[in-house]
C-alpha positions in Angstrom: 181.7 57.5 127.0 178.9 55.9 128.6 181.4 53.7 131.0 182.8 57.5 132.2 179.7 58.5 133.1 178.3 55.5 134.5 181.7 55.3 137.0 181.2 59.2 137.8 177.8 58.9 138.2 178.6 56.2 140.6 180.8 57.8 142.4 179.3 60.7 142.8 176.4 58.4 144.3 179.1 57.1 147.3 178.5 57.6 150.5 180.8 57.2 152.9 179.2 55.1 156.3 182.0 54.3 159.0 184.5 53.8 156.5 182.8 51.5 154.2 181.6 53.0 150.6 178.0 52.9 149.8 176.8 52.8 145.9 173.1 53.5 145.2 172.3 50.3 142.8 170.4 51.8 139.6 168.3 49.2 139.9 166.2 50.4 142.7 165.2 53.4 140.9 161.7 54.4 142.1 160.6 55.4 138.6 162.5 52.6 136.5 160.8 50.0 139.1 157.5 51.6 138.2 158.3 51.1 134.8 159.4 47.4 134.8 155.7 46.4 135.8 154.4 49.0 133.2 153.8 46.9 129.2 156.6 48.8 126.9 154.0 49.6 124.4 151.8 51.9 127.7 155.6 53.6 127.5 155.8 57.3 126.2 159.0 57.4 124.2 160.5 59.3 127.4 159.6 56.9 129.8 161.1 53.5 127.3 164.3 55.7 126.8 164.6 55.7 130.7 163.8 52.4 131.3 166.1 51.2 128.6 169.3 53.3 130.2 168.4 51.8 133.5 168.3 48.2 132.3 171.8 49.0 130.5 173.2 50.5 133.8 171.8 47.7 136.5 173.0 45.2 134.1 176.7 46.7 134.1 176.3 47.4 138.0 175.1 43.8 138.5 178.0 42.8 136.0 180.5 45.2 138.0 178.9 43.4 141.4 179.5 40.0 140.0 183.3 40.9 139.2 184.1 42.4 142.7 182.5 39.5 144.5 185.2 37.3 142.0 187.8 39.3 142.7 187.2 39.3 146.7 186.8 35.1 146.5 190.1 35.0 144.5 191.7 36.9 147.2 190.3 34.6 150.2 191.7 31.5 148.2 194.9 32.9 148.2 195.2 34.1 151.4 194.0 30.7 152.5 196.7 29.2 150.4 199.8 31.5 151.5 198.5 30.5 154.9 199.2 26.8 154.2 202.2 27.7 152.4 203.8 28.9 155.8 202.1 26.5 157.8 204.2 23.9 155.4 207.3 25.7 155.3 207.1 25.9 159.5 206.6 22.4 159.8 209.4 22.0 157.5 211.9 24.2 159.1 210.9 22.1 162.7 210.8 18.7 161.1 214.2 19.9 159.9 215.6 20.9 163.5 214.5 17.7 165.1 218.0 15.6 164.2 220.0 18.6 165.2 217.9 18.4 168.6 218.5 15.0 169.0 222.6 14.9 168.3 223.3 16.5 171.9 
């Protein structure tokens, strides 16, 4: 239940800027970054419970963060490698040709 309404909450917090999706990070909450520098035990029990969801939601946004960086490197490796793939396979297909060329 909390996942649902951490990804609604986060996409409700989108914003779209020339095409590119914008996510408000939880962890630059005005109020949660007044209460990191703030001891727990000068907490009211309001104020911990806050700061307790926050640190639960920047950790999963960090967590979410790390996994779409992860995924976005695993797609530049294998871009790079289906690009040396065909370079291969061209070179191939021309280093194949040349005997043909040189019969005539």
């Amino acid at each position: 239940m909390k996942k649902i309404v951490l990804v609604l909450s986060l996409v409700v917090a989108s914003v779209s800027v020339n095409g590119q999706s914008v996510v408000v990070s939880p962890c630059n909450d005005s109020l949660y970054t007044v209460l990191k520098s703030r001891p727990i035990a000068q907490m009211s029990d309001r104020e911990f419970a806050y700061f307790n969801q926050k640190e639960k939601d920047c950790a999963e946004y960090r967590k979410a963060l790390m996994q779409e960086e992860v995924k976005v490197e695993s797609l530049n490796v294998a871009k790079k490698t289906m690009n040396t793939y065909w370079t291969v396979a061209i070179i191939g297909v021309a280093l194949s040709l040349v005997p043909l060329l040189l019969l005539k």
